[in-house]
N, C-alpha and C positions, 0 to 999 in steps of 0.2 A: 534633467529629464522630467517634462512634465509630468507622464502617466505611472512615472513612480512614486512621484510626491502625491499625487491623487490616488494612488495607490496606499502610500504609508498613512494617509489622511482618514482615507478610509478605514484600513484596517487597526488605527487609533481608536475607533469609534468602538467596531465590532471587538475589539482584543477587551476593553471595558466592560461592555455588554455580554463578555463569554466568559469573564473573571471568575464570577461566585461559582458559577457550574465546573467550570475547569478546578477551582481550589474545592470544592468540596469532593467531586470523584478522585483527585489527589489525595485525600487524606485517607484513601484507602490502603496508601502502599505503608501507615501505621501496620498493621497488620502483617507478619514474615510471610504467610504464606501467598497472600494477595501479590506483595512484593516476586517473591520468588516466583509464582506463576507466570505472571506477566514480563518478568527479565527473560527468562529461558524465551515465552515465546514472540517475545522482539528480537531476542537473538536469530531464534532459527527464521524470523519474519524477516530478515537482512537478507535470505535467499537460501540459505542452507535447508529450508524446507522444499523450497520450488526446485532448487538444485536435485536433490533426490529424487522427487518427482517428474521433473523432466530425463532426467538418466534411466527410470524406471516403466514410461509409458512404453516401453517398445518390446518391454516383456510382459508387463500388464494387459497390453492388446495387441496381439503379434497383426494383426492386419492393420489397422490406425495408430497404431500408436508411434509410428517414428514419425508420422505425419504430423500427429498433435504436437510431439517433443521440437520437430525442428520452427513448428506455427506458433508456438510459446517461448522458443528462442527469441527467436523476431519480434514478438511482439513486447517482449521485457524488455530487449533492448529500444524500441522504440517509447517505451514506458518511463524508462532512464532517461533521455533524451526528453521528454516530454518534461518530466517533473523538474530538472535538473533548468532547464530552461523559464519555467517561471519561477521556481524560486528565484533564481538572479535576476529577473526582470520585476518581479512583485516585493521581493524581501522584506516579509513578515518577519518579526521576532518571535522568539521561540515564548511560550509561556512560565516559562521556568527565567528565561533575562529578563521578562518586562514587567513580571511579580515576583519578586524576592521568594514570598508566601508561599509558592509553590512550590515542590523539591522536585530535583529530578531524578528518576530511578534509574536510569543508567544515562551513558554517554550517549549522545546523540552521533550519527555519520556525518552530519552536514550541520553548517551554522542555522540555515533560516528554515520556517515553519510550514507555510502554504506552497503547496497541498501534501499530504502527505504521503511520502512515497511509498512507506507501507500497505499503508490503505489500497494505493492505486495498483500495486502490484499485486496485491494479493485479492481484489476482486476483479480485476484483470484476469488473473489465470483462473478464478474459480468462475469466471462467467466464459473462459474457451473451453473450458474442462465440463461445465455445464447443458454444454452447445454441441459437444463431440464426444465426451462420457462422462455422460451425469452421476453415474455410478459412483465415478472418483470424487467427481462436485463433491456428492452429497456427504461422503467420508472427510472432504477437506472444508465442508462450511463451517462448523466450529472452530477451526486454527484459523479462516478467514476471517471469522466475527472477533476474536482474541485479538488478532493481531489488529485493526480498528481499534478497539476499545482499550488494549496496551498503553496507544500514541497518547491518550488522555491520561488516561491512569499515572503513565509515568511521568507527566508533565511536556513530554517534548514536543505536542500539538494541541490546540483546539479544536472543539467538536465541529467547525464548520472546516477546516483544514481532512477532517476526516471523511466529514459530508465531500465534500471537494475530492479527495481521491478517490474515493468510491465511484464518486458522478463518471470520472475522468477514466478510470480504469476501467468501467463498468463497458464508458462507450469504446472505448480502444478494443476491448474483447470484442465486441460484437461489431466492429467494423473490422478486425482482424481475421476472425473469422467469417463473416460475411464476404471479404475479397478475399483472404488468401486460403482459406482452406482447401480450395479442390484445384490447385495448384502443389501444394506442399504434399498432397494426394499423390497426386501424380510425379512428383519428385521422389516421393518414398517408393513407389512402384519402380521407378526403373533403378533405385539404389539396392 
């Protein structure tokens, strides 16, 4: 497959060029508490946070909110499917297999690296939540910037695999919301 090998060729270059940055914010999970902040919130960054909150928007905002909940369904799973598919077509190593140097602070879900699915999910939901109640956004943008900068911290991405799922999330929200919202509107009105 050519546009893999052009792909692993590339990101030979950039995984190089991201090493010192990636092994120096790693050497913060030295530190128990650094460590421990950032497990807990890759754990709940796995979906146990957005789980809550989409099971909660409908009592949160009894007029939009089963709208938002079922329009963040949709779109996670489309998010899944997104990330899930280039990683197997791009397959990045993770920074923790291609530098010894680096440790990892917890298990990863998946073997490869770009983009990060973290990342994409979590400014995914906080750019529909942004768009439809900023209210929530603005209480969930800290766990959204955490869980970003966890992927690094813990070794299991690079900064540009983060950059990457932001980009990718960021636009899936806002094409999510731009088509389906006042559809998923109108499905919660007559549920």
């Amino acid at each position: 497959m050519p546009s893999t090998s052009k792909a692993s060729r590339f990101f030979n270059v950039v995984d190089q060029r991201e090493f010192a940055l990636c092994q120096s914010i790693n050497r913060s999970l030295r530190f128990r508490p650094v460590q421990g902040y950032f497990k807990v919130v890759s754990r709940l960054g796995d979906g146990w946070l957005w789980y809550l909150v989409i099971l909660s928007m409908p009592v949160l905002m009894p007029q939009a909110g089963l709208a938002i909940a079922l329009l963040m369904v949709a779109t996670g799973l489309t998010c899944t499917i997104t990330y899930k598919l280039l990683k197997r077509w791009l397959i990045r190593e993770r920074p923790f297999i291609s530098f010894p140097s680096i440790n990892c602070g917890t298990p990863p879900l998946d073997r490869y690296s770009f983009p990060s699915g973290h990342t994409l999910h979590a400014v995914c939901f906080n750019t529909v939540l942004a768009m439809t109640a900023p209210e929530v956004a603005w209480l969930l943008l800290p766990f959204t910037l955490s869980v970003a900068a966890s992927r690094v911290v813990l070794g299991l991405h690079y900064p540009s695999d983060v950059a990457a799922g932001a980009l990718i999330g960021g636009c899936l929200g806002l094409a999510s919301v731009n088509g389906l919202y006042d559809q998923f509107i109108q499905i919660a009105a007559v549920a």
